[in-house]
N, C-alpha and C positions, 0 to 999 in steps of 0.2 A: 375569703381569707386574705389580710391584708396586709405583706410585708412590712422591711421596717421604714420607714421615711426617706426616703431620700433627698439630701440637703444639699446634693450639688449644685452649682451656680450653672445659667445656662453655657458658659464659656467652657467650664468643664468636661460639661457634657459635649460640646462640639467637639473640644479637645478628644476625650473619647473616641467619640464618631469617626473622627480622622484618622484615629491611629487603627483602629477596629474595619475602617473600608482599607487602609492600605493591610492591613493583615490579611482581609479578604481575595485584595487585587492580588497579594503576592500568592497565596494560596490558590488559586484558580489558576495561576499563570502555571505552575508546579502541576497540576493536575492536566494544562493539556500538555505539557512537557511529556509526562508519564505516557498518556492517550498516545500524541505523535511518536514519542520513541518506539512505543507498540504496534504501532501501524506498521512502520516504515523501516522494523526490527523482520514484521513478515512479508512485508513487500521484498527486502533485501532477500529473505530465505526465497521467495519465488525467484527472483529473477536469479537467483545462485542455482537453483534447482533447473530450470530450463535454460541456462547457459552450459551446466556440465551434461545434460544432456545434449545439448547440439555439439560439443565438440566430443564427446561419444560418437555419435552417430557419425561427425565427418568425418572422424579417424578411422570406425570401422565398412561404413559405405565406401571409401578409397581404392579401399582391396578389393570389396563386394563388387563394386562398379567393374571395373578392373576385369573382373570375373567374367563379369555377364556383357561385357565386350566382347572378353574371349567367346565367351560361347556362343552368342550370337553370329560371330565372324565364321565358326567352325560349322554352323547349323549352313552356311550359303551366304549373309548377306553380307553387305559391302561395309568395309570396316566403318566408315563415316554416317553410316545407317544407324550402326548397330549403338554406336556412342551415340546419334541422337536420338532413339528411342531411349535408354540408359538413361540418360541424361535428363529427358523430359520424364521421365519417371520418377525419379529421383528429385528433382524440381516441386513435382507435386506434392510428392510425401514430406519434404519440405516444409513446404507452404502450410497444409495442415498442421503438422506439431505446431510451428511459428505460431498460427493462428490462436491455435487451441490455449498456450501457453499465456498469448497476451489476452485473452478475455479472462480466463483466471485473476489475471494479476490487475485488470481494470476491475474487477469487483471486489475489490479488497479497497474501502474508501480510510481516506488520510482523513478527513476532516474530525476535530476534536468534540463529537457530538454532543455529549454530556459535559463539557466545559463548555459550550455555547447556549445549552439549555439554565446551565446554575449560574452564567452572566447576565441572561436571561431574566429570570427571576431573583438574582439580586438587583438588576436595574427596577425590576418593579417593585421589589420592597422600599428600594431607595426612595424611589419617586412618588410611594404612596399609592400605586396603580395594583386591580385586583389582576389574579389571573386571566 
């Protein structure tokens, strides 16, 4: 089935081409726009979510610690004992969340996948190159 003729000159056609790849560039550029805002929308929600946990926890560990000083001191052992058991306790439980929090937030990847793929294969269409 064979449309209707086309009678443009080949300058036309380039003409075209040019305005139709910058339609393209502007368009893929918009799309990893979207992609990164997305990422980096829930990378922000992570690291808001495990920063109000940590000053949670250091505002109510304060007191807790505090606590278990006292009690420690009141069971026999020597004040300077007791806060660094406490201490080293608290250190570790620490560390854990910390830890737990940044692995989360390293697998949450930035990079614009599917804008890298459809650049991807516009350069091959461009170029005339199969899959």
């Amino acid at each position: 089935m064979a449309g209707p003729a086309d009678n443009r000159t080949l300058g036309e056609l380039m003409s075209e081409l040019s305005r139709e790849t910058g339609t393209l560039v502007r368009k893929e550029l918009e799309l990893a726009t979207i992609e990164l805002t997305s990422r980096l929308r829930e990378a922000g929600t992570q690291i808001a979510v495990t920063s109000a946990g940590g000053a949670l926890m250091y505002a109510g560990l304060l007191v807790l610690l505090a606590a278990f000083v006292a009690g420690l001191v009141q069971m026999g052992l020597q004040p300077w004992l007791a806060a660094f058991i406490v201490a080293a306790a608290t250190m570790s439980l620490g560390y854990v969340l910390m830890n737990r929090g940044l692995a989360r937030l390293r697998r949450i990847p930035l990079a614009p996948r599917q804008t890298i793929e459809t650049l991807k294969e516009s350069a091959r269409w461009t170029t005339g190159q199969s899959a």
